[in-house]
C-alpha positions as a Markdown table, in Angstrom:
| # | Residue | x | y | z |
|---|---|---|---|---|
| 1 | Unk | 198.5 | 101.5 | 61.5 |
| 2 | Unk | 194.8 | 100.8 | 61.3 |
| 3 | Unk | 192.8 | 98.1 | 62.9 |
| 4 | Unk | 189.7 | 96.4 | 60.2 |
| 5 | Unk | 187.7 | 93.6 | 62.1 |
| 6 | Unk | 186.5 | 95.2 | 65.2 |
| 7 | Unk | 182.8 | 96.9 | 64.4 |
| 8 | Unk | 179.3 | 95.6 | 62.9 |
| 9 | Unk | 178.5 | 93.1 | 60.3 |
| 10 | Unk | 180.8 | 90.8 | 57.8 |
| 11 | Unk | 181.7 | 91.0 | 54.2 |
| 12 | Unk | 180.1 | 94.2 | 52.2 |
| 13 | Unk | 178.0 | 95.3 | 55.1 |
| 14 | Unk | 181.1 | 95.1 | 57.6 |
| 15 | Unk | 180.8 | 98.4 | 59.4 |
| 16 | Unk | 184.4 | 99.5 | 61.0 |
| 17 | Unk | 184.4 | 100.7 | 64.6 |
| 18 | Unk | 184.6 | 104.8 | 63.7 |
| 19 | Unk | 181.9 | 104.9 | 61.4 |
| 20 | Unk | 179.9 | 103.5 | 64.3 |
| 21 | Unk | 181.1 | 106.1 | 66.8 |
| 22 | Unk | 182.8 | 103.7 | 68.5 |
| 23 | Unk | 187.0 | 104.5 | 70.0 |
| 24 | Unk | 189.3 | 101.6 | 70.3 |
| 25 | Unk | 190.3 | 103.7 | 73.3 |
| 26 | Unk | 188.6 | 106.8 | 74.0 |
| 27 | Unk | 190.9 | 108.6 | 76.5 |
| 28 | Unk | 191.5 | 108.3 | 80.4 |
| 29 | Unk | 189.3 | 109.4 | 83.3 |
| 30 | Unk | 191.6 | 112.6 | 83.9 |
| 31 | Unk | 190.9 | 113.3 | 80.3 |
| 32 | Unk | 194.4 | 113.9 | 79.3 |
| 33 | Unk | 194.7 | 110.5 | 76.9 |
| 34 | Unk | 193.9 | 111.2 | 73.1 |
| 35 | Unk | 191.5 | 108.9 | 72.2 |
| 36 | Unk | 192.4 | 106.0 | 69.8 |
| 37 | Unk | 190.2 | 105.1 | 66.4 |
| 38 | Unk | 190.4 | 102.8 | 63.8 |
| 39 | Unk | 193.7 | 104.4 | 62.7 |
| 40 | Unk | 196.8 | 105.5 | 65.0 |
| 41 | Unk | 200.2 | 107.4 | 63.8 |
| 42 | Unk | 203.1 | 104.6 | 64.6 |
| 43 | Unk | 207.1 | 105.3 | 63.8 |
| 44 | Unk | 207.8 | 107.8 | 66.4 |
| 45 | Unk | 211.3 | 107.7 | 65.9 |
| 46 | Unk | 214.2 | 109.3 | 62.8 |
| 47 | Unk | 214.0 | 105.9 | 60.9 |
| 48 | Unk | 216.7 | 105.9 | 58.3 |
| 49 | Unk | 215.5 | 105.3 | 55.0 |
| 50 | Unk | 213.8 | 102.1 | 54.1 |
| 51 | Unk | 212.7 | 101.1 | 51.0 |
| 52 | Unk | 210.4 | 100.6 | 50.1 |
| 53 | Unk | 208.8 | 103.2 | 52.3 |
| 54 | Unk | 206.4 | 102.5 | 55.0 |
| 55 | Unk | 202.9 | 102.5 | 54.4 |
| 56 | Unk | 199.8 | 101.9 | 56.3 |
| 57 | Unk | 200.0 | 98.5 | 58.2 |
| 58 | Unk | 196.2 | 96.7 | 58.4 |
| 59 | Unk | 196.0 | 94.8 | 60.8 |
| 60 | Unk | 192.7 | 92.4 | 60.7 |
| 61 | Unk | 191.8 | 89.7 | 63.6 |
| 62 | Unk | 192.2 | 87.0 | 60.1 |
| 63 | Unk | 194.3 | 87.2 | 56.9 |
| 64 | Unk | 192.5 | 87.4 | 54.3 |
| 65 | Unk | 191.5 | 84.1 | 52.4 |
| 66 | Unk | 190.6 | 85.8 | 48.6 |
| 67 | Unk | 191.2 | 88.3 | 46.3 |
| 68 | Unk | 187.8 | 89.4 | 47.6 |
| 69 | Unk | 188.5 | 90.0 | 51.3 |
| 70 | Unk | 191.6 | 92.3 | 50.0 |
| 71 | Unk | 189.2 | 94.2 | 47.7 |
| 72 | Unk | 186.8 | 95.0 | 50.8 |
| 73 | Unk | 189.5 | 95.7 | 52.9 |
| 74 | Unk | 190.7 | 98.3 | 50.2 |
| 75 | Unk | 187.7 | 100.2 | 49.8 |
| 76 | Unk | 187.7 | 101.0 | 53.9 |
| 77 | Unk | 191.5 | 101.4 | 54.2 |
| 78 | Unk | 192.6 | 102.7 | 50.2 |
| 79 | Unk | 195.8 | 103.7 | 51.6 |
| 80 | Unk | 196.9 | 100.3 | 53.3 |
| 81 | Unk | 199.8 | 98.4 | 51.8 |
| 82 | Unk | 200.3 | 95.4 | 54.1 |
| 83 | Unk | 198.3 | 93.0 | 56.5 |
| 84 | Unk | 198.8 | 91.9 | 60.0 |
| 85 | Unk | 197.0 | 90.2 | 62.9 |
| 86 | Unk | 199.1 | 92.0 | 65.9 |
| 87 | Unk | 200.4 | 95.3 | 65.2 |
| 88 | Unk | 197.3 | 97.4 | 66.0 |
| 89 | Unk | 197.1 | 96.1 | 69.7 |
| 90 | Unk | 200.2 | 96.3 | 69.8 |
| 91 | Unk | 201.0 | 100.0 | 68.8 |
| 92 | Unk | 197.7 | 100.4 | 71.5 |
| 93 | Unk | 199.2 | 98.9 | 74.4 |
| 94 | Unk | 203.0 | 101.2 | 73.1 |
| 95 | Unk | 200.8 | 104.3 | 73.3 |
| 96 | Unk | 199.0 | 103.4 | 76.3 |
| 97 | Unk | 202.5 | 103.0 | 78.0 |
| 98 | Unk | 204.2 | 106.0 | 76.5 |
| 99 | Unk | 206.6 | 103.6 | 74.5 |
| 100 | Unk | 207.6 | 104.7 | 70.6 |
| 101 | Unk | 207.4 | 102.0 | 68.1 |
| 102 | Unk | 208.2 | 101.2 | 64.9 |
| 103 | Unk | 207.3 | 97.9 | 63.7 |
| 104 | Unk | 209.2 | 96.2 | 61.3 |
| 105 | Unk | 207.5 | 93.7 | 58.7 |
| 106 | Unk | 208.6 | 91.5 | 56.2 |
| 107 | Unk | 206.4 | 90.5 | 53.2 |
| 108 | Unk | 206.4 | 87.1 | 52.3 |
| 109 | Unk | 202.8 | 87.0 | 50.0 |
| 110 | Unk | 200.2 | 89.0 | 48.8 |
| 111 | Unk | 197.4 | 89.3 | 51.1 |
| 112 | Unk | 194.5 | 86.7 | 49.8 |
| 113 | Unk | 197.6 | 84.6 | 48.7 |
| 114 | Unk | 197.0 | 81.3 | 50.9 |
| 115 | Unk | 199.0 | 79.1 | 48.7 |
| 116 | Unk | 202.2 | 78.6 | 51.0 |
| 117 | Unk | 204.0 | 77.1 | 47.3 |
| 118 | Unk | 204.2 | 81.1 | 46.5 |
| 119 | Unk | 205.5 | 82.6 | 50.0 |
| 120 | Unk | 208.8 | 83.4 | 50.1 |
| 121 | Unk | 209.3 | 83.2 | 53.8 |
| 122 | Unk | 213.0 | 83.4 | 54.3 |
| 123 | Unk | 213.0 | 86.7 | 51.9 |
| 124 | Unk | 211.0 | 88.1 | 53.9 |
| 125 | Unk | 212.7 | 87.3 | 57.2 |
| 126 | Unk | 216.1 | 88.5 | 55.9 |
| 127 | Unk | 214.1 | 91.8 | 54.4 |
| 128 | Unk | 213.1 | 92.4 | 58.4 |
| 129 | Unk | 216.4 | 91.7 | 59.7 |
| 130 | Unk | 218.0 | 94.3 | 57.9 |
| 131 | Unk | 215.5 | 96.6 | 58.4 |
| 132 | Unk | 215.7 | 95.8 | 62.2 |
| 133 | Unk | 219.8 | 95.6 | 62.1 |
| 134 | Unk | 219.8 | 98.8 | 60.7 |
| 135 | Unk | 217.4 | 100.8 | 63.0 |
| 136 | Unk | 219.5 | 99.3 | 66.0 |
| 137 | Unk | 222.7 | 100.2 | 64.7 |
| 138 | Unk | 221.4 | 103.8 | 63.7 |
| 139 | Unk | 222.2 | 106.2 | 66.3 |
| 140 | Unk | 219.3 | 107.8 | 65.7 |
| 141 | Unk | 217.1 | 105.1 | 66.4 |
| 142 | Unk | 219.2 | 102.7 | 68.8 |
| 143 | Unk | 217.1 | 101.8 | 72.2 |
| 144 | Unk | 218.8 | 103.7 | 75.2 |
């Protein structure tokens, strides 16, 4: 899970958060919470095997609108294979609280991809719900 929007300038001169020295989070007043950066760990749990596997989710406060935003996204976050507007505060407000989470996504475009003509929306909803079915129904990974 990483978090791209939050930091210094737009476009090619867009500065992310940690290169600035800055935490999303940088711990609690006691000092025992880990500080949080621009990327935290997610998928606490024995997932059974999903394919294809999980990658880094990006989650940006706006989708990208080109091929362009993608291709600066890339070079800060090489390793990220989907993008998102809520996971990142979310998995910060699950660590905060000392909940695991997985999050479950469907794909229904390329990022960039604003033609709606070309989603395939309901794949991608029946692509989550089997993902999601099948965590539930894992013992593994059922909520207790």
């Amino acid at each position: 899970m990483a978090c791209h929007g939050v930091g210094a300038g737009t476009g090619e001169a867009f500065l992310p958060a940690g290169s600035l020295g800055w935490s999303h989070w940088a711990g609690d007043a006691r000092g025992d919470g880990t500080a949080i950066g621009d990327e935290l760990e997610c998928g606490t749990r024995a997932a059974p095997q999903v394919t294809p596997p999980a990658g880094l989710l990006l989650s940006a406060c706006a989708a990208s609108a080109s091929a362009a935003d993608v291709q600066l996204r890339a070079a800060i976050f090489p390793d990220a294979v989907a993008e998102d507007m809520e996971g990142f505060a979310v998995a910060v407000a699950c660590r905060l609280a000392g909940v695991p989470l997985d999050i479950v996504r469907g794909i229904s475009n390329d990022a960039g991809d604003r033609d709606k003509a070309r989603w395939l929306v309901p794949t991608a909803l029946k692509a989550a719900a089997d993902v999601a079915t099948r965590l539930l129904s894992d013992p593994r990974t059922a909520l207790s």
